[in-house]
N, C-alpha and C positions, 0 to 999 in steps of 0.2 A: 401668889394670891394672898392679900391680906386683909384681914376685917376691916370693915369702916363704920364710925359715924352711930346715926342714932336712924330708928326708921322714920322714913318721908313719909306723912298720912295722905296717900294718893285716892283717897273718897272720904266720904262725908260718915264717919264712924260715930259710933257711942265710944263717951271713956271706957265702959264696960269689953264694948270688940277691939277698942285701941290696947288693951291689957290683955287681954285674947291672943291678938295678932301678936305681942311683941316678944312671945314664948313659941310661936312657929314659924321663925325664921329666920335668918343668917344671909348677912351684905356681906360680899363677895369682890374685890377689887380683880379683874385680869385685864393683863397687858396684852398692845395690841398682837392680834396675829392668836393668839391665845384661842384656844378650843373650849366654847362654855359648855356644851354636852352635844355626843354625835348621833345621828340617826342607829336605832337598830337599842341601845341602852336601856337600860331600866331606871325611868321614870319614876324617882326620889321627888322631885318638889314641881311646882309651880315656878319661872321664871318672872319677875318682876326689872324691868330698866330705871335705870336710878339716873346715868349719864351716861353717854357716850353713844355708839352706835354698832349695832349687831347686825352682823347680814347669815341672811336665815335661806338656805339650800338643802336638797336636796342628792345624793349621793344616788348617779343612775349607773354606773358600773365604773371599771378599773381606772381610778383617774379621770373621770368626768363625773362633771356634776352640773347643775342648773340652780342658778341662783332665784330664789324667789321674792325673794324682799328683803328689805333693811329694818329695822325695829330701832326705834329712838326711845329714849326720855318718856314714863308716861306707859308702855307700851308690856304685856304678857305676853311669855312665849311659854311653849309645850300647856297649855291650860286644856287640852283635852284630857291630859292624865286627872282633872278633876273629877272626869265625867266615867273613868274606867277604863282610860288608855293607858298600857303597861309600859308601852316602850315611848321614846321620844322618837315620833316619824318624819323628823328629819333633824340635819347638825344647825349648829349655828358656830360663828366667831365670832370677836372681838375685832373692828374696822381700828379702830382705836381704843386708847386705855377708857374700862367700863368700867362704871359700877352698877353690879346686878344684887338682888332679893332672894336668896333661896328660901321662898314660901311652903311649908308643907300641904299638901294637896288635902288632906283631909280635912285640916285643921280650915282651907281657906275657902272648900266646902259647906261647910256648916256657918262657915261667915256670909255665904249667898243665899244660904237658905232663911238668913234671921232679916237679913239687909233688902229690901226688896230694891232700892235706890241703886246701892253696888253691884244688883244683878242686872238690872236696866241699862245700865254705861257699859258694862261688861259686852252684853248683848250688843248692843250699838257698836262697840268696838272692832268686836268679830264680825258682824254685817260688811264694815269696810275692808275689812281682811278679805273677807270672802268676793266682794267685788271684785278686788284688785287679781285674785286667782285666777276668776273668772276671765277678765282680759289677758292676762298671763296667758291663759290655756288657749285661746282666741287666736292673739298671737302667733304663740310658735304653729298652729297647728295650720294657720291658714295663711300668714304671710308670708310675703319671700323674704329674706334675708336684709334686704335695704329696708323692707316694711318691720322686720323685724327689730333691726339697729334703732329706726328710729323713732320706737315706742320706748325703747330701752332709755333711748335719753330724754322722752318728753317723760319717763318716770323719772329717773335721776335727778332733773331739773325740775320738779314740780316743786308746788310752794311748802310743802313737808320739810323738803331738805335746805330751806331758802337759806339759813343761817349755820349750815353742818359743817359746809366746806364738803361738800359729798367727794367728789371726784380728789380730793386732797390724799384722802383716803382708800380711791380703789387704783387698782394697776387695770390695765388695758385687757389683759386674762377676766377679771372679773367682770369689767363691764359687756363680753364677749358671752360670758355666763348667761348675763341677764339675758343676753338677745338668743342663747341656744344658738350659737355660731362658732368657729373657731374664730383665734386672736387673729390670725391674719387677713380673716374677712372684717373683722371689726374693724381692726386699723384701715384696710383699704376704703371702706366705708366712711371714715371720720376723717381721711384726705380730700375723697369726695367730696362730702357735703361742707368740708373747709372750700374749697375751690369752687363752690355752688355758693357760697357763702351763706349758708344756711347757719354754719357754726363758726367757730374762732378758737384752735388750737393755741395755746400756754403751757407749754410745761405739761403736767397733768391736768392743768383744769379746761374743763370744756365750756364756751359760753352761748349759749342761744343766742343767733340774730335771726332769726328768722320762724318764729314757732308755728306762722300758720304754713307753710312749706313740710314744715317739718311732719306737723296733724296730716296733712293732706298725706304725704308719705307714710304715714303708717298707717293710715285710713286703705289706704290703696292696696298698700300691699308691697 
């Protein structure tokens, strides 16, 4: 890991909190595959995304885990330790090479408190997080397995990740994660809806041809 760069003013600051901010915090480059902090840890800083992309899971016992989201450019992770969460509840990686923010949590406290604008976006930010959970939990809990798979890729494929190269970046394990499946129901599933032509196998990348097929299938179950 090595320093980088100058910080990115990602809201609308005074020079006064741009001077502030640029004394609690440390840019962080890891390479892909790279562990940026694991569930269960003590919650040192606020995570800030500068580039690249981080997928954010949780650890549900010995060698499994359930992937919950991707985090881009733009995007804070662990920001409940602002609020008085000790540990980081859940890990994250590096999908590829990042550059991340390590924001001291107090210090970017006191900057929400002065900033009513920066707690606004902030707020709106987390709302969409929290949505996206909410179907997450939806999901695993009430579909089947092909309802599952093929929520997994109308997220993957949404227009978040239009320009990521998403799947460039995950192995067929992960995307298995997302749906709370094993790899080899994943794969038999992505043959499937190949031969339904719902999709179009390449290599690693998967391509939608068919998205209302696809809605209806996860809608279903």
């Amino acid at each position: 890991m090595n320093e980088q760069g100058k910080f990115i003013h990602i809201h609308p600051f005074t020079n006064n909190e741009k001077e502030f901010l640029k004394h609690k915090k440390k840019q962080l480059l890891y390479s892909k595959g790279e562990n940026i902090f694991k569930q269960g840890a003590f919650a040192h800083h606020v995570i800030y995304v500068l580039s690249g992309l981080i997928k954010v899971y949780l650890q549900t016992g010995y060698n499994k885990q359930i992937n919950i989201r991707i985090a881009r450019a733009g995007e804070f992770l662990a920001f409940s330790s602002v609020f008085g969460e000790d540990v980081y509840t859940y890990s994250t990686v590096a999908l590829k090479d990042s550059l991340i923010c390590m924001i001291d949590k107090d210090g970017l406290k006191r900057l929400l408190m002065r900033n009513h604008k920066f707690a606004m976006q902030i707020t709106s930010n987390n709302y969409q997080i929290e949505k996206h959970l909410y179907s997450l939990i939806a999901s695993i809990s009430y579909n089947q397995m092909r309802g599952k798979m093929a929520s997994t890729l109308l997220y993957l494929s949404s227009d978040e990740f239009l320009n990521e190269g998403i799947f460039q970046n995950l192995t067929r394990q992960d995307i298995a994660d997302f749906a709370s499946i094993s790899t080899e129901s994943a794969i038999k599933f992505l043959k499937e809806f190949e031969k339904d032509n719902i999709i179009k196998l390449s290599g690693k990348e998967i391509y939608i041809l068919d998205y209302e097929t696809l809605e209806d299938i996860a809608k279903k179950g």
